[in-house]
Backbone of each chain as nested JSON, in Angstrom:
{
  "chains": [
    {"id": "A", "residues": [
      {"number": 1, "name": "UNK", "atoms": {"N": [39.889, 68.509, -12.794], "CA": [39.599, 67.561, -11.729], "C": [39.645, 68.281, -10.389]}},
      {"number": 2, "name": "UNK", "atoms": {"N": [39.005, 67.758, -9.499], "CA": [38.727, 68.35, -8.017], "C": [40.073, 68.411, -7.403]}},
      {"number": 3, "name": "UNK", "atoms": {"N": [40.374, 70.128, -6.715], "CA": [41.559, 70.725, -6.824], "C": [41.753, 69.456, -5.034]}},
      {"number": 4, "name": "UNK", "atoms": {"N": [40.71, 69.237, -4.508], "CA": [40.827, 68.525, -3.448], "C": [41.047, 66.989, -3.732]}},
      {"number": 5, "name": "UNK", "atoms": {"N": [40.564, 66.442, -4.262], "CA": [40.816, 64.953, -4.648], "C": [42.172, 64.75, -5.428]}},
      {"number": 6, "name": "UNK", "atoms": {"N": [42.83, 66.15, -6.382], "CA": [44.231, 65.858, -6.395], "C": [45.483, 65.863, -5.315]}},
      {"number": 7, "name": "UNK", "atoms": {"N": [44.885, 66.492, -4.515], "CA": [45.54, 66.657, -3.221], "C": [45.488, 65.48, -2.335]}},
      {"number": 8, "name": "UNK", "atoms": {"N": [44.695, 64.553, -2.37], "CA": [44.305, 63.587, -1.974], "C": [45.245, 62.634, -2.321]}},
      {"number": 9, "name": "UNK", "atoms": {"N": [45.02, 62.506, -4.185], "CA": [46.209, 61.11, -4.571], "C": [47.173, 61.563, -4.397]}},
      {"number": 10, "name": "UNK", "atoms": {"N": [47.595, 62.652, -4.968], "CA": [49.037, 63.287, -4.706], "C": [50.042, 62.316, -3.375]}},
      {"number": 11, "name": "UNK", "atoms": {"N": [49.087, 63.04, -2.269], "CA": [49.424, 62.656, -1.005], "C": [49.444, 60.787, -1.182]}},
      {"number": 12, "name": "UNK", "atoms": {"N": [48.964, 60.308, -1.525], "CA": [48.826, 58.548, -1.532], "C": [49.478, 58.202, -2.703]}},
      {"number": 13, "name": "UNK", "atoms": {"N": [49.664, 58.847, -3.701], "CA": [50.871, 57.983, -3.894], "C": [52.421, 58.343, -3.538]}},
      {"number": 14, "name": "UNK", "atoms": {"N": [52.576, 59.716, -3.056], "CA": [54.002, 59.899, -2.17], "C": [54.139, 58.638, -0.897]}},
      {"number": 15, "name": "UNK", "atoms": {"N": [53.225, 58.442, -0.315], "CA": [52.684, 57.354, 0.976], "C": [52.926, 55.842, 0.595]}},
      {"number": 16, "name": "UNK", "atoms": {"N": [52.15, 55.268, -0.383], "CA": [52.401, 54.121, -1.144], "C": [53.038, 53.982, -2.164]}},
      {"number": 17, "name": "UNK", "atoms": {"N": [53.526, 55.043, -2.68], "CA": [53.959, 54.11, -3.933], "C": [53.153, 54.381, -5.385]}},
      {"number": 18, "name": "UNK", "atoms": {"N": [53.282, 55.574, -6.223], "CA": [52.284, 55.509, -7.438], "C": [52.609, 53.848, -8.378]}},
      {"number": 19, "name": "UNK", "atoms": {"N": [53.307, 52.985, -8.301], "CA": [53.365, 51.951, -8.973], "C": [52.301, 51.066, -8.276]}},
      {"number": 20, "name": "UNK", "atoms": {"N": [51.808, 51.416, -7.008], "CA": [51.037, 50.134, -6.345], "C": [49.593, 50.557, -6.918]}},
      {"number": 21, "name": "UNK", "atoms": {"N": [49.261, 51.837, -7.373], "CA": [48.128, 52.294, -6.983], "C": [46.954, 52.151, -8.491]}},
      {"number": 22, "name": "UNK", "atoms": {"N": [45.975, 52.207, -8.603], "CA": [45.41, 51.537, -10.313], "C": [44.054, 52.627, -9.893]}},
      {"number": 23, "name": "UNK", "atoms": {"N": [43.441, 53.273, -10.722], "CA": [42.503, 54.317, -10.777], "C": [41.408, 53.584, -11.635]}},
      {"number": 24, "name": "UNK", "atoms": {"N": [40.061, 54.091, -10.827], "CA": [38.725, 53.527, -11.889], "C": [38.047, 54.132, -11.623]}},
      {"number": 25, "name": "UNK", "atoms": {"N": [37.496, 54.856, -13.359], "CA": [36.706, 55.832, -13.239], "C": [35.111, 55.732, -13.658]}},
      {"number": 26, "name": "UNK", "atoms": {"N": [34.312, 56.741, -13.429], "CA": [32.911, 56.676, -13.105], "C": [32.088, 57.289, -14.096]}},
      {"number": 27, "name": "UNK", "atoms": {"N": [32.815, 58.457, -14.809], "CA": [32.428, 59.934, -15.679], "C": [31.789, 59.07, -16.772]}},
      {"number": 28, "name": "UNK", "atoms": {"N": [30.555, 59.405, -17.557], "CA": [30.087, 58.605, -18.65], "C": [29.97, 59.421, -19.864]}},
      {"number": 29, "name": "UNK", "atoms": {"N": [30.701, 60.893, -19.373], "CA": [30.707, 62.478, -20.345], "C": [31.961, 62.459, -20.816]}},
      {"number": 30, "name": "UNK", "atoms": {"N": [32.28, 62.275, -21.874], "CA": [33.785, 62.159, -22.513], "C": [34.609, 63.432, -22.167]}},
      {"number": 31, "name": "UNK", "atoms": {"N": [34.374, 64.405, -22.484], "CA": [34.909, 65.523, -21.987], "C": [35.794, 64.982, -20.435]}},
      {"number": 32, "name": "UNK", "atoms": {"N": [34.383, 64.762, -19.361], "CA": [35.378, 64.902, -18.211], "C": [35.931, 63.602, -17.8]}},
      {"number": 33, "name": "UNK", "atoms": {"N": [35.63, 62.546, -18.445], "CA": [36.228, 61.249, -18.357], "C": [38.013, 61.314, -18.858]}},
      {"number": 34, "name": "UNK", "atoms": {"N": [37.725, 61.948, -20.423], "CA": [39.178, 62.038, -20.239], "C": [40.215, 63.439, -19.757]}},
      {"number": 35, "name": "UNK", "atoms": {"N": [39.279, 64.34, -19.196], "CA": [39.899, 65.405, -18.148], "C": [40.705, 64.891, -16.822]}},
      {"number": 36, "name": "UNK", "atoms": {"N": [39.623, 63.725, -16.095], "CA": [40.752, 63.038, -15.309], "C": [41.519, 62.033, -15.489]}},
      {"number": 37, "name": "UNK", "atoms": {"N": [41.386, 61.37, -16.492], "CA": [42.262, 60.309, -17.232], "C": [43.862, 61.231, -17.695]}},
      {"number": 38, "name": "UNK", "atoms": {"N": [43.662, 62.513, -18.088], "CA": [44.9, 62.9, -18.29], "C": [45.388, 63.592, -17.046]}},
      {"number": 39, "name": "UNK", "atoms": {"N": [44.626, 64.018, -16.041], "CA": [45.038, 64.288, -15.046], "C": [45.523, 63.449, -14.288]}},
      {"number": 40, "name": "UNK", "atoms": {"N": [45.41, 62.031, -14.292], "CA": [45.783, 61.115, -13.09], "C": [47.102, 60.309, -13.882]}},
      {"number": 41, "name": "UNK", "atoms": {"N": [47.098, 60.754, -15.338], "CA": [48.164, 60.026, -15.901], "C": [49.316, 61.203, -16.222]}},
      {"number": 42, "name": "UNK", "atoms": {"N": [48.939, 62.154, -17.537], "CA": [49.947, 63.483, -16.796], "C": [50.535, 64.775, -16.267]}},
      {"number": 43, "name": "UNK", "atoms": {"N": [49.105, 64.734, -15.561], "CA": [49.158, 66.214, -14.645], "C": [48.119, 67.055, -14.756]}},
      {"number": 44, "name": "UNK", "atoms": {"N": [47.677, 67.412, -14.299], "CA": [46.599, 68.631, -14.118], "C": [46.797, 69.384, -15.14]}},
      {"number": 45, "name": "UNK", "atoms": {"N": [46.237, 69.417, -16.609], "CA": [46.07, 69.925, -17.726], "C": [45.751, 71.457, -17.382]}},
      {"number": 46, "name": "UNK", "atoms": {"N": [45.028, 71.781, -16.611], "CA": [44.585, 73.287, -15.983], "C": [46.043, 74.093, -15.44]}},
      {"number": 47, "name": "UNK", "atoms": {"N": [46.774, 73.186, -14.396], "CA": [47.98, 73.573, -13.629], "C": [47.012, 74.208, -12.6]}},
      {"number": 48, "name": "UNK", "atoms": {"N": [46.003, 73.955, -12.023], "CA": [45.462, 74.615, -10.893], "C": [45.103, 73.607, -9.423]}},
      {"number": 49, "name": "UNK", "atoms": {"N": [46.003, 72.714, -9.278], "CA": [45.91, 71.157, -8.498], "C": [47.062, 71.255, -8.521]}},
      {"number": 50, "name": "UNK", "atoms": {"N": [47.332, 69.902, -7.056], "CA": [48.275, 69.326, -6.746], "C": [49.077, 68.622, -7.947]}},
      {"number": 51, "name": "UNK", "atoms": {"N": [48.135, 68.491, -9.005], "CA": [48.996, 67.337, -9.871], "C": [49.163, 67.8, -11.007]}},
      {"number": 52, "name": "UNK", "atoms": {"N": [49.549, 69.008, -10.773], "CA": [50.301, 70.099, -11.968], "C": [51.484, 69.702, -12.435]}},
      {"number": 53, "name": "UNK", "atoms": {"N": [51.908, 69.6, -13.341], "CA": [53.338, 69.143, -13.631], "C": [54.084, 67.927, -13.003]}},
      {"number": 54, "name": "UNK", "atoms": {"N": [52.996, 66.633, -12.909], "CA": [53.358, 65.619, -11.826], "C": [52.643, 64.466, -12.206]}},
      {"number": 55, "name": "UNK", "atoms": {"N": [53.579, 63.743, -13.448], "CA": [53.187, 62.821, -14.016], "C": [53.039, 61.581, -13.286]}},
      {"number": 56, "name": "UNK", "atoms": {"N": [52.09, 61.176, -12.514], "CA": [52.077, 59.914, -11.67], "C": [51.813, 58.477, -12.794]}},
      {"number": 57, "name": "UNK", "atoms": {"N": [51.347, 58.639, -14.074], "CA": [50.984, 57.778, -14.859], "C": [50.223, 56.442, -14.472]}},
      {"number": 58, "name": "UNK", "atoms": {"N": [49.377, 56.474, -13.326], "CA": [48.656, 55.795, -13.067], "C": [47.888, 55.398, -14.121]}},
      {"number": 59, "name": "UNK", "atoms": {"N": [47.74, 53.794, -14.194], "CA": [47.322, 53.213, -15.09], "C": [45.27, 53.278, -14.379]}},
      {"number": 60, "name": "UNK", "atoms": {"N": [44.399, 53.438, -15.746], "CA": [43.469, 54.437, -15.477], "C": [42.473, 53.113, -16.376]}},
      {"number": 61, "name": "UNK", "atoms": {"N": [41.395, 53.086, -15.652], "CA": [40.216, 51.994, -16.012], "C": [38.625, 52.551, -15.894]}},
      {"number": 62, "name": "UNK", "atoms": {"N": [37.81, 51.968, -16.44], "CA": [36.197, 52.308, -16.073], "C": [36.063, 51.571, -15.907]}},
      {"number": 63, "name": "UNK", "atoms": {"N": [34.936, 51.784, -14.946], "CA": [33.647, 50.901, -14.157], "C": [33.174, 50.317, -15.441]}},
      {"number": 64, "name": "UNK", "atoms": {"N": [32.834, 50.228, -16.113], "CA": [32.313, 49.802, -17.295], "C": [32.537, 48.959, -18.685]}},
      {"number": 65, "name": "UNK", "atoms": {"N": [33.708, 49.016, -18.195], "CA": [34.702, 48.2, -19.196], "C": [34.513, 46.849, -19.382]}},
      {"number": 66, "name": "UNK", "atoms": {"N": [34.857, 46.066, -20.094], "CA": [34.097, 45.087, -19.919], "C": [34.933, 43.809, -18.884]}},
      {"number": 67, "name": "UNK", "atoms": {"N": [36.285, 44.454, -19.241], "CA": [37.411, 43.502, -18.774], "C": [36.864, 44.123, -16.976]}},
      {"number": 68, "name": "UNK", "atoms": {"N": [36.573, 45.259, -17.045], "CA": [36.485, 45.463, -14.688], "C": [35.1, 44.659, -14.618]}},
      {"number": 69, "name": "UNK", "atoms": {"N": [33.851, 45.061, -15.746], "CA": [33.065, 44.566, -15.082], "C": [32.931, 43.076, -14.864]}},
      {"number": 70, "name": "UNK", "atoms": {"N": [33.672, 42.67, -15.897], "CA": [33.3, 40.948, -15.932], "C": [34.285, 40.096, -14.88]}},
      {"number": 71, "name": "UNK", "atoms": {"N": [34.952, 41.271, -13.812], "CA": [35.361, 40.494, -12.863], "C": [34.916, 41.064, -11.588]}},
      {"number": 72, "name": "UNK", "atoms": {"N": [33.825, 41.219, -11.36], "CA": [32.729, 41.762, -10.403], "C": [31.763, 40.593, -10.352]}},
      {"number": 73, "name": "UNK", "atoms": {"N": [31.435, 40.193, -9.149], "CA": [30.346, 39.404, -9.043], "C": [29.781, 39.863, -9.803]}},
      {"number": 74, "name": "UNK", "atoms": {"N": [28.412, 38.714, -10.474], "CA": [27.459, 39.285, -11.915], "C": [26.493, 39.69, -10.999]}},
      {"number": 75, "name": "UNK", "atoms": {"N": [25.842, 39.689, -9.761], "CA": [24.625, 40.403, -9.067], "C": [25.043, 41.241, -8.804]}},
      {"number": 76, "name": "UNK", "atoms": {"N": [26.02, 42.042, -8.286], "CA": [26.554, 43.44, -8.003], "C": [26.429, 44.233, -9.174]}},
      {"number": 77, "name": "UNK", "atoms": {"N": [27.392, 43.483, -10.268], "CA": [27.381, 43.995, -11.592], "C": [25.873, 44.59, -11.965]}},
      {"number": 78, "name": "UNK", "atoms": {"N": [25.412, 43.986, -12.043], "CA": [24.042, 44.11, -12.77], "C": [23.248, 44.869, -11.701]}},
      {"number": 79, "name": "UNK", "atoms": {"N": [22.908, 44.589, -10.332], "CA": [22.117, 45.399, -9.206], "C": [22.912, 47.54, -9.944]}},
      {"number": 80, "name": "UNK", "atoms": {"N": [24.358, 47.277, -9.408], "CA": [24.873, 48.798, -9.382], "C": [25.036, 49.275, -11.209]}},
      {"number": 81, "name": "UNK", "atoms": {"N": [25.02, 48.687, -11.362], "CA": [26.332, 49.043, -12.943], "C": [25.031, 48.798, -14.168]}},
      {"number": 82, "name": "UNK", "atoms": {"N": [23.997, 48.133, -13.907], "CA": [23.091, 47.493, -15.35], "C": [22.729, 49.027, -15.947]}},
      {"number": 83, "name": "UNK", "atoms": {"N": [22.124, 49.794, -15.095], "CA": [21.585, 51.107, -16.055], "C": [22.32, 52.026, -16.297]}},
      {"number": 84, "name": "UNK", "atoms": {"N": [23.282, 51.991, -15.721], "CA": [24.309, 53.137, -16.344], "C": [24.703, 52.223, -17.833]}},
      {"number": 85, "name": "UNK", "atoms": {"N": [25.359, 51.201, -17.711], "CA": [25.641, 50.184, -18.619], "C": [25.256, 50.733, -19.79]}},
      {"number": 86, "name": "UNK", "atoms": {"N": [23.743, 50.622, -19.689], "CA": [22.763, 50.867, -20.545], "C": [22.442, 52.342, -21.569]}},
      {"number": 87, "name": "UNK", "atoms": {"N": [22.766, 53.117, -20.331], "CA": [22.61, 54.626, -21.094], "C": [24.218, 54.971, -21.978]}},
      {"number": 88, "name": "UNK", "atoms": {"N": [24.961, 54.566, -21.214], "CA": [26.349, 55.289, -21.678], "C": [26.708, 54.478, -22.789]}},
      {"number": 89, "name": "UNK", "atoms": {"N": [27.847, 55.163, -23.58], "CA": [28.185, 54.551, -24.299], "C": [29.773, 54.069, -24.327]}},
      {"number": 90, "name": "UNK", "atoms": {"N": [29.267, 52.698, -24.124], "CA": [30.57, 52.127, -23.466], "C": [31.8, 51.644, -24.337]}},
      {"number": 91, "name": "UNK", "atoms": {"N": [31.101, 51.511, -25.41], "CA": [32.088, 51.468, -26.663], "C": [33.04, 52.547, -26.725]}},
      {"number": 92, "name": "UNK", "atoms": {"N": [32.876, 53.632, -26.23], "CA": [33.637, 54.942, -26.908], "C": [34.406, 55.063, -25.464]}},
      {"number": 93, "name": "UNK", "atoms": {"N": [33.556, 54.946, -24.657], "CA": [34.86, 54.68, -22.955], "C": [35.558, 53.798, -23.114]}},
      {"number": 94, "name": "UNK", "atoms": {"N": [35.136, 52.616, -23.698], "CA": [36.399, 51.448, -23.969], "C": [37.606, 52.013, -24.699]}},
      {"number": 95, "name": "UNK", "atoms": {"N": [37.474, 52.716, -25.666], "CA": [37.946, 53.231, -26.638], "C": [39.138, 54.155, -26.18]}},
      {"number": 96, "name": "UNK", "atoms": {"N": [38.359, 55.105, -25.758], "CA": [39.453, 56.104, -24.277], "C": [39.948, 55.784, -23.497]}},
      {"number": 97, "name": "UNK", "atoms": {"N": [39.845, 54.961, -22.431], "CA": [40.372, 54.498, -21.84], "C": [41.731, 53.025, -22.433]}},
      {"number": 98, "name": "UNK", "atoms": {"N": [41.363, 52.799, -23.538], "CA": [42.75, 52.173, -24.008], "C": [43.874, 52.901, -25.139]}},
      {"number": 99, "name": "UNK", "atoms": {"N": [43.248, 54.237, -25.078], "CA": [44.142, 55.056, -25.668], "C": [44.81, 55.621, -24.497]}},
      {"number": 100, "name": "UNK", "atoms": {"N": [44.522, 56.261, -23.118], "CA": [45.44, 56.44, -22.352], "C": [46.178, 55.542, -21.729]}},
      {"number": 101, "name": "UNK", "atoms": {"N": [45.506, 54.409, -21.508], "CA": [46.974, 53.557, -21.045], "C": [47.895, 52.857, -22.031]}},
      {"number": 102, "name": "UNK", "atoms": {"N": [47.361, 52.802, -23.868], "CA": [48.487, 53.102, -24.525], "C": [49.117, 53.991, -24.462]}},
      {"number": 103, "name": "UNK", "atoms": {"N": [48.658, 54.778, -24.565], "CA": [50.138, 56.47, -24.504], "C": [50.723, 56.532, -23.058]}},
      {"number": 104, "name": "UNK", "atoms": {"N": [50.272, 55.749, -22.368], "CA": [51.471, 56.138, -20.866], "C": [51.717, 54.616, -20.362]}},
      {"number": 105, "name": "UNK", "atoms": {"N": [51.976, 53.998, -21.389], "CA": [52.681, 52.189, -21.051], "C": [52.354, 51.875, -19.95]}},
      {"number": 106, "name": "UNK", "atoms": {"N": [50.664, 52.109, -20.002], "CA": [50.437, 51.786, -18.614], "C": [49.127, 50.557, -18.447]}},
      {"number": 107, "name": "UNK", "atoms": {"N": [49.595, 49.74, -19.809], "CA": [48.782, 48.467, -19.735], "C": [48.355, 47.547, -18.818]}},
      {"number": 108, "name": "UNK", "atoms": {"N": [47.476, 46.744, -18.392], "CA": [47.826, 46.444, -17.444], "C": [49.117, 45.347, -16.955]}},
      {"number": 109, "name": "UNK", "atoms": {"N": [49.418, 45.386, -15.675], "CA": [50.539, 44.987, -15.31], "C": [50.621, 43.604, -14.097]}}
    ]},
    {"id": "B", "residues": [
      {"number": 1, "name": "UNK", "atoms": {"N": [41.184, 41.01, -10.847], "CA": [42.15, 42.059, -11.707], "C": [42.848, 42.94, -11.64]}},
      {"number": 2, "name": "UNK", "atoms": {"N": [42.361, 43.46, -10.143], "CA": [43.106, 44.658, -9.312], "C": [43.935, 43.413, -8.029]}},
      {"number": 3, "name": "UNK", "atoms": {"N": [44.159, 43.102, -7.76], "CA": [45.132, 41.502, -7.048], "C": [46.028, 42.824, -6.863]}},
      {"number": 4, "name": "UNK", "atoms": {"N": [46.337, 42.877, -5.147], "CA": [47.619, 43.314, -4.812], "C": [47.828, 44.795, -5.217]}},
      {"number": 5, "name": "UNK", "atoms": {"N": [46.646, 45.336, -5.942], "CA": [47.0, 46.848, -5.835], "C": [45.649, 47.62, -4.924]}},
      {"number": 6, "name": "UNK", "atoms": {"N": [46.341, 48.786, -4.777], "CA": [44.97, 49.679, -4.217], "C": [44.577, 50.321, -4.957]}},
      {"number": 7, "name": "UNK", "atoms": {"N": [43.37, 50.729, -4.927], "CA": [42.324, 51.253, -6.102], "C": [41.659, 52.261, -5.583]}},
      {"number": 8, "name": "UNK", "atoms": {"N": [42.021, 53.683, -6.4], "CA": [41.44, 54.738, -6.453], "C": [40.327, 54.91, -7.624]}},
      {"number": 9, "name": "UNK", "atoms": {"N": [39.087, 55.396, -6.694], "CA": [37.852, 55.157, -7.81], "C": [37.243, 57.008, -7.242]}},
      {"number": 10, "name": "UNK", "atoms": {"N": [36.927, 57.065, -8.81], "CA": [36.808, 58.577, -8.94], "C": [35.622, 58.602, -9.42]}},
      {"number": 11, "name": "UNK", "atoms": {"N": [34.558, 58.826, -8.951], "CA": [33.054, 58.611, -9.746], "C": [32.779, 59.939, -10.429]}},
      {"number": 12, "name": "UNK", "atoms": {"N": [31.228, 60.15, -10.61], "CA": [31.262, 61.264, -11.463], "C": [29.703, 61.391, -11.19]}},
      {"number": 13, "name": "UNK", "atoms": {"N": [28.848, 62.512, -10.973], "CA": [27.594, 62.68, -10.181], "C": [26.24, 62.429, -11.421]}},
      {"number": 14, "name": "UNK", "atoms": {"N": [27.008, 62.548, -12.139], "CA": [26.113, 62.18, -13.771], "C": [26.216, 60.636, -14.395]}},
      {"number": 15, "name": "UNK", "atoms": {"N": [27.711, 60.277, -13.834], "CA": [27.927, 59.07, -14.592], "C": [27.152, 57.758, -13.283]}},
      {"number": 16, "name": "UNK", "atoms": {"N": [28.778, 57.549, -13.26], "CA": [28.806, 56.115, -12.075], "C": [29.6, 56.978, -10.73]}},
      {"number": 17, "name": "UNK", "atoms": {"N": [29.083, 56.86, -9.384], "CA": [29.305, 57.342, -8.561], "C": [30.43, 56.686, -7.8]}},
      {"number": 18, "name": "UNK", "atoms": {"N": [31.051, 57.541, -6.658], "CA": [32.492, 57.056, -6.197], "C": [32.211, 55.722, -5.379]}},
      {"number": 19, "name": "UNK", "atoms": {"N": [31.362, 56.34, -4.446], "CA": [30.71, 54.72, -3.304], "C": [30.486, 53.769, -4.853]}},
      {"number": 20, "name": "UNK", "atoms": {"N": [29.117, 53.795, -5.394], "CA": [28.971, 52.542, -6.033], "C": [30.203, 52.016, -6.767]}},
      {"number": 21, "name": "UNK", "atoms": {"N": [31.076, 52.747, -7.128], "CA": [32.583, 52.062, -7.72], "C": [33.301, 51.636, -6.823]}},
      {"number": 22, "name": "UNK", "atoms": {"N": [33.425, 51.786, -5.793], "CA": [33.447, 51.169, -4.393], "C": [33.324, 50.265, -3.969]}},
      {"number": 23, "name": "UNK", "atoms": {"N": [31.945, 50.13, -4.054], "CA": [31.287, 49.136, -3.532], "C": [31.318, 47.398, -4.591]}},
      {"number": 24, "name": "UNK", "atoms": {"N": [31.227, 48.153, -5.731], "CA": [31.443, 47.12, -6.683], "C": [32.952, 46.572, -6.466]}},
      {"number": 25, "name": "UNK", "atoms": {"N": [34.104, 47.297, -6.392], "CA": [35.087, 46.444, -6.759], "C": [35.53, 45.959, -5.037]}},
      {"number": 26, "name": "UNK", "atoms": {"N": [34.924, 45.886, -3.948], "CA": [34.914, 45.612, -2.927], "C": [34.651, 44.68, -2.531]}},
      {"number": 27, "name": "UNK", "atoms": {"N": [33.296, 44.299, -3.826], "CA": [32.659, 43.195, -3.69], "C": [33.549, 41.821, -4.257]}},
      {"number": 28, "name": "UNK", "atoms": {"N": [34.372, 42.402, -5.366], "CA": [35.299, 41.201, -6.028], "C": [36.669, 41.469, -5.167]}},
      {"number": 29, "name": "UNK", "atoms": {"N": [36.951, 41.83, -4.1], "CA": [37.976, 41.466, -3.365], "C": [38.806, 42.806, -3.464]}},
      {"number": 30, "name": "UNK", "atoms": {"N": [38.791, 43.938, -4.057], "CA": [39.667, 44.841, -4.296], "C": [39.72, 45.878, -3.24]}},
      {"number": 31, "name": "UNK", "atoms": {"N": [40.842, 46.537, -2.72], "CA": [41.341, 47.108, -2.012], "C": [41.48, 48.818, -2.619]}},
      {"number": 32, "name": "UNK", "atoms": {"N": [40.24, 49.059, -1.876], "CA": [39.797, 50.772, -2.19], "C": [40.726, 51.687, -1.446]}},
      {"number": 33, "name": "UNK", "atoms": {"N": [41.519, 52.339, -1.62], "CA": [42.091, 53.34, -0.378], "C": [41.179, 54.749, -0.835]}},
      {"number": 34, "name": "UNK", "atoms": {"N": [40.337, 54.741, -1.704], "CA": [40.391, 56.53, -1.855], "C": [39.2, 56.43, -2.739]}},
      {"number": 35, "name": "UNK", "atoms": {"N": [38.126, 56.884, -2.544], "CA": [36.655, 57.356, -3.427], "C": [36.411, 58.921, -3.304]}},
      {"number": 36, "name": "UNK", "atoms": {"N": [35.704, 59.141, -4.639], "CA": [35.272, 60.377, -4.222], "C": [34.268, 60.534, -5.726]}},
      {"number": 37, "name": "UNK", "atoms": {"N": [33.201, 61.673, -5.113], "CA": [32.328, 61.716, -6.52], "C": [32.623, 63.322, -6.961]}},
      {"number": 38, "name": "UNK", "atoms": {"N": [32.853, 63.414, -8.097], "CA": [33.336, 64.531, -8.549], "C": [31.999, 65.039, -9.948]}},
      {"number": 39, "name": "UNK", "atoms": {"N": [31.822, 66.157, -10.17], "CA": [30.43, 67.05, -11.106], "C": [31.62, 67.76, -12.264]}},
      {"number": 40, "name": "UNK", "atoms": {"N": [31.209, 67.133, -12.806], "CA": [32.409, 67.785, -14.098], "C": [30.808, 68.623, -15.128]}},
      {"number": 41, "name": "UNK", "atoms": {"N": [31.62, 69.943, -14.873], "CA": [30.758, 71.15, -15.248], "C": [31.397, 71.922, -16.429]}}
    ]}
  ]
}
């Protein structure tokens, strides 16, 4: 994950609070979908970022899901989100994404 | 669904992008502190 955008949350959740803070992701490439899914939950798998050894366990979601999208206005939904929708496969992001917030009890809350 | 938290949205230049994840959960009331679009290579 971007050695700058860990530096980023790092910094926000020392500021707020990592319990206030909820992550949603964009990646539709499994590889790097769950590269930052374990990075934002526990730590920079590389060790080359701020969030090396720095389990924030932020509970971790997609754009795509059905539970984020179906609480999005349905014209937004469908204007931004219909063709990605379409190409990716959202079954298998559903899939990943509720295996990391099983393994870091980070259901939602 | 996000009620009362802030929401970090991490897009991806292939997938779904940081603004449009943004913009979407902005639109249902959610409180963005942090976007960014990231190229996973």
């Amino acid at each position: 994950m971007d050695l700058e955008n860990q530096a980023a949350i790092r910094r926000l959740a020392d500021e707020v609070g990592a319990d206030t803070l909820v992550v949603v992701l964009g990646a539709t490439e499994m590889q790097g979908l769950e590269l930052a899914a374990s990075t934002l939950t526990d730590g920079d798998p590389s060790y080359a970022g701020a969030l090396a050894g720095v389990s924030l366990r932020l509970p971790v979601y997609h754009i795509l899901e059905a539970g984020v999208r179906g609480g999005l206005p349905a014209d937004v939904a469908e204007e931004q989100l219909g063709m990605a929708a379409m190409v990716a496969d959202v079954d298998q992001i559903e899939a990943a994404m509720g295996r990391f917030r099983s393994a870091v009890g980070a259901a939602p809350r | 669904m996000f009620e009362g938290r802030k929401v970090i949205a991490i897009g991806e230049r292939d997938g779904v992008s940081g603004p449009v994840i943004a913009e979407c959960l902005r639109a249902a009331g959610a409180e963005v502190v942090f976007e960014a679009t990231e190229c996973f290579v």
